[in-house]
C-alpha positions in Angstrom: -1.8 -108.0 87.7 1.6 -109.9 87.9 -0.1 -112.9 90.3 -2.7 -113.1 87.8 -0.5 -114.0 85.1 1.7 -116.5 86.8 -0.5 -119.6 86.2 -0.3 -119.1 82.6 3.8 -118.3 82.6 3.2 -122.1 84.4 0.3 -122.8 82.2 0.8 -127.2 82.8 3.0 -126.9 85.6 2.2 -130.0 87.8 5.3 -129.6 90.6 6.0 -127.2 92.9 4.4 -124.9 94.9 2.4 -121.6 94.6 1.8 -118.6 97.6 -2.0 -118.1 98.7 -1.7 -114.9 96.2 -0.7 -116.5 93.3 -3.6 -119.0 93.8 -6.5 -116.3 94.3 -5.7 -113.9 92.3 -5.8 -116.5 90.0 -9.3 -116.8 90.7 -9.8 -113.2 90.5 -8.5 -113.4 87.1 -11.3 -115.7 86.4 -13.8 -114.3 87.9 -13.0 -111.3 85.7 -13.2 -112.3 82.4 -16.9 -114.1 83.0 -18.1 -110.7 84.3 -16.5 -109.3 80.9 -17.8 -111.8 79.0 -21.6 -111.6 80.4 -21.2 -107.9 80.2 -20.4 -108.1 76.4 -22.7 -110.8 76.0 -25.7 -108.8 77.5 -25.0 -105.5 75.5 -24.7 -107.5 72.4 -28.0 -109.3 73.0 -29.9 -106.6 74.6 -29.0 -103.7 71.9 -29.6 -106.7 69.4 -33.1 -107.7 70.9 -33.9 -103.8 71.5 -33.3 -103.1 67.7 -35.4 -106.1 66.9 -38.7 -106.0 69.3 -38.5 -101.9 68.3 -38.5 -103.0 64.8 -40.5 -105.7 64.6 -38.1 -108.0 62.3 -37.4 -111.3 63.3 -34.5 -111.8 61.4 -32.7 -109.0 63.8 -34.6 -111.2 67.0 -32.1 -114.3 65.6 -29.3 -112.5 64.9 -29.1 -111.3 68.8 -29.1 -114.8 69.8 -26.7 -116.1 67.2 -24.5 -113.3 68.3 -25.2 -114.1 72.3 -24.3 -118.0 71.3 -21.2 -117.0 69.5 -20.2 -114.9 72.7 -21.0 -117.6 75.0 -19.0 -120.5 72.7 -16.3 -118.1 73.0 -16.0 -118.0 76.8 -16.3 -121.6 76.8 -13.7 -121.9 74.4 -11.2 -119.5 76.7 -12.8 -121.3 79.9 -11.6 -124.8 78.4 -8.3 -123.6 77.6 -7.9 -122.0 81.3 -8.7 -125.4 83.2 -5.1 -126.6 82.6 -3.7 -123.5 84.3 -6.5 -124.0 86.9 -5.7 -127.6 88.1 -1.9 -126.8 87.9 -1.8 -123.8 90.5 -4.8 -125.6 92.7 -2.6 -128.7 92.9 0.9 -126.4 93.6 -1.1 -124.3 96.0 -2.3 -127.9 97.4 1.2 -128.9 97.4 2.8 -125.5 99.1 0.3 -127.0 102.8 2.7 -129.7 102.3 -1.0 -132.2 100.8 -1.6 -134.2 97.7 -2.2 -132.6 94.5 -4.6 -135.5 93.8 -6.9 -133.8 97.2 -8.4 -131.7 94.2 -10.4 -135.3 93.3 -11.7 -135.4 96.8 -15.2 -133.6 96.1 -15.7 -135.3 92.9 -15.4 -139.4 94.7 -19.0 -139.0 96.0 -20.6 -137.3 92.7 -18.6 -140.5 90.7 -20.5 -142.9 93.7 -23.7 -141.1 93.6 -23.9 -141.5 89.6 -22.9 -145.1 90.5 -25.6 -145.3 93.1 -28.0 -143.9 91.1 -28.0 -146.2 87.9 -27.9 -149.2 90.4 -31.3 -148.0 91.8 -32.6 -147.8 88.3 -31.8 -151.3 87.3 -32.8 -152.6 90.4 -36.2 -152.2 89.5 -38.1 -151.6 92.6 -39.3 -149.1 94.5 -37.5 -149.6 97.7 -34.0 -150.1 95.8 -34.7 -146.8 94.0 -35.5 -145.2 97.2 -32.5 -146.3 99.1 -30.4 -145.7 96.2 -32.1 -141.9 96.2 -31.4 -141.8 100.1 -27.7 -142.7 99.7 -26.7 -140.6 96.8 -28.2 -137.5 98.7 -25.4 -138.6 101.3 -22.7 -138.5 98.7 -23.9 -135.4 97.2 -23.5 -134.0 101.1 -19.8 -135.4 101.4 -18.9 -133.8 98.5 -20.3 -130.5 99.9 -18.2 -131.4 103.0 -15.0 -132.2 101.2 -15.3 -129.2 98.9 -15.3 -127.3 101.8 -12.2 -128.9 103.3 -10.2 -128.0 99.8 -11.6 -124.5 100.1 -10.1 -124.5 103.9 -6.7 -125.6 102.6 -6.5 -123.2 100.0 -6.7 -120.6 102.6 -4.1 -122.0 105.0 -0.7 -120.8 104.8 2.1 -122.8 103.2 4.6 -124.9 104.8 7.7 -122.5 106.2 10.8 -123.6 104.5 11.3 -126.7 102.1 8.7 -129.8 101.9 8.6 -132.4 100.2 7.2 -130.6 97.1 10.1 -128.3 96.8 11.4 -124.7 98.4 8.9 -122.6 100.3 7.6 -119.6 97.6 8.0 -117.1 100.0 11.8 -117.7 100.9 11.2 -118.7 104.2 13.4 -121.1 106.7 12.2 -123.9 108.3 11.1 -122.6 111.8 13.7 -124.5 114.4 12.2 -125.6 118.2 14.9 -124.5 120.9 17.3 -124.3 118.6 
């Protein structure tokens, strides 16, 4: 439960480096509350809605959805407050493979071109400048598939043994010396 915590004790914590666990259990942590919250929100709305159909009162019918909206702005609420903490330990964990904490942009380059591509094919006006425009932001839709996959491959390599240039190695190990 400690590693869960940590991005938050480092809640806009740009420098450094964080260990593999810190990073995904992170995630877990995540991962956890949605399943909370969609758990909550579906015992709320169902018992609400279950009350309301057995009944037959449609005041009870909007109530459940008020109180499944409410839930829902709530997790967005926490979710917007947790994207901080997020882009700080994915740009330290980034950092700990000895990369750039601005690699986390990576997948998002070919969504910005593709929304690029996309209103040029509009105001081109034609057909054929649409459908090029189509063809090529299906590309960058595909690279940024690619390169997401690349960011999830670093966040599972192991850090750097010993100090980079981002700071001491998290796990306390030395450099590793060649026939030394």
């Amino acid at each position: 439960m400690e590693w869960m915590l940590v991005p938050l004790k480092r809640y806009a914590e740009f420098s450094g480096r964080s260990r593999r666990m810190e990073y995904w259990m992170w995630i877990v942590f995540q991962f956890l509350i949605g399943i909370a919250f969609w758990i909550l929100m579906m015992l709320v709305a169902g018992f609400s809605m279950f009350g309301a159909v057995a009944t037959n009162d449609p005041a009870a019918l909007a109530g459940a959805g008020v109180g499944a909206v409410l839930l829902l702005g709530l997790w967005s609420l926490i979710g917007l407050g947790l994207i901080i903490p997020s882009l700080a330990v994915a740009v330290r964990r980034l950092h700990d493979t000895n990369r750039s904490g601005w690699w986390i942009l990576a997948p998002l380059v070919p969504y910005v071109l593709a929304f690029a591509l996309m209103f040029g094919g509009l105001a081109s006006g034609s057909k054929d400048g649409f459908a090029a425009a189509g063809m090529l932001g299906f590309l960058c839709i595909l690279a940024a598939m690619v390169l997401g996959l690349v960011l999830l491959v670093f966040m599972f390599l192991d850090g750097t043994p010993g100090p980079n240039r981002y700071g001491p190695d998290p796990k306390g190990r030395a450099s590793a010396t060649t026939f030394a």
